[in-house]
N, C-alpha and C positions, 0 to 999 in steps of 0.2 A: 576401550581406547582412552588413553591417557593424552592432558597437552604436555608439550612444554610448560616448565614453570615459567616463562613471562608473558604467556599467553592467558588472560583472564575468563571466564564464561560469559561475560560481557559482549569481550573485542568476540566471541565464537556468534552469538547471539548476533552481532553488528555484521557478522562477513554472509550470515545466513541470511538478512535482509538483503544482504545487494546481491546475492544469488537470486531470491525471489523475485527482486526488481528487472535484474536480466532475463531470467525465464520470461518473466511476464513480458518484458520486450521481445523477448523471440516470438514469442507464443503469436502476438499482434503484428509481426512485422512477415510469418510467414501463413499467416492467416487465421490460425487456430483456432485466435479468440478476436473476437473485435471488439472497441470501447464500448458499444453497447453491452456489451454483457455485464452482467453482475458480478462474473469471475474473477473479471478483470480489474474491478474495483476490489474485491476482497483479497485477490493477491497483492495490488495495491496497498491495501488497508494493514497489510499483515508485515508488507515487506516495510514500510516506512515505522511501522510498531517497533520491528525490529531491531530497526538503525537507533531509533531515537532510544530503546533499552542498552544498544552498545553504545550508545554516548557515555553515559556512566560511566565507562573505563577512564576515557578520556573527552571531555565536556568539548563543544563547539557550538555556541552559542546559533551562528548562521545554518549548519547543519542542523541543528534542532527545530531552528524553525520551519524551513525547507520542510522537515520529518511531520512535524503537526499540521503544515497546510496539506503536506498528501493525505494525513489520519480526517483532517476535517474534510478534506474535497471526495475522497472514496466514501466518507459515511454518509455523505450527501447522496452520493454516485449511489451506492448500495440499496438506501430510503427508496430513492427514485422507481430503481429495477423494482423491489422487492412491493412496492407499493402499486404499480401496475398491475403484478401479478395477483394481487389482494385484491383488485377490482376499484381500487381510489383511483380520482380524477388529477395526477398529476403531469398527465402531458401539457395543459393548459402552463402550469406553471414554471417545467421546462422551458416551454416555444419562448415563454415570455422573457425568461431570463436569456437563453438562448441569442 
């Protein structure tokens, strides 16, 4: 598959994030996944990676940052699940933030 020439691997990179952003809203909105999962943070995590590498193409300061608070709040989200699973005590500090 070849692009267009004014089509960069960037902007390709940046339209695959808001694909994974949609999925990830389907996925949750017809039950698939729920916010509790961890999936749900890593498609998350993957999809806003995404956006904020096709910034590069063409930069957006507010989009960017938008892109890092979903990279910072899914790796959070991630920690949490995967930390449970590990047998660490962090429901306590969930509820509390919560």
């Amino acid at each position: 598959m070849t692009l267009p020439a004014d089509v960069s691997l960037f902007e390709v990179i940046g339209v695959t994030g808001f694909v994974l952003y949609v999925i990830n809203y389907g996925l949750l909105t017809i039950g698939k996944l729920t916010s509790q999962q961890a999936g749900y943070f890593n498609l998350n995590w993957l999809a806003a990676t995404f956006v904020l590498i096709g910034l590069m193409s063409s930069f957006n300061l507010a989009s960017a940052l938008i892109q890092v608070f979903w990279i910072v709040i899914s790796s959070w989200g991630i920690y949490v699940r995967f930390g449970k699973k590990a047998g660490n005590s962090t429901d306590t500090l969930v509820q509390s933030v919560a």
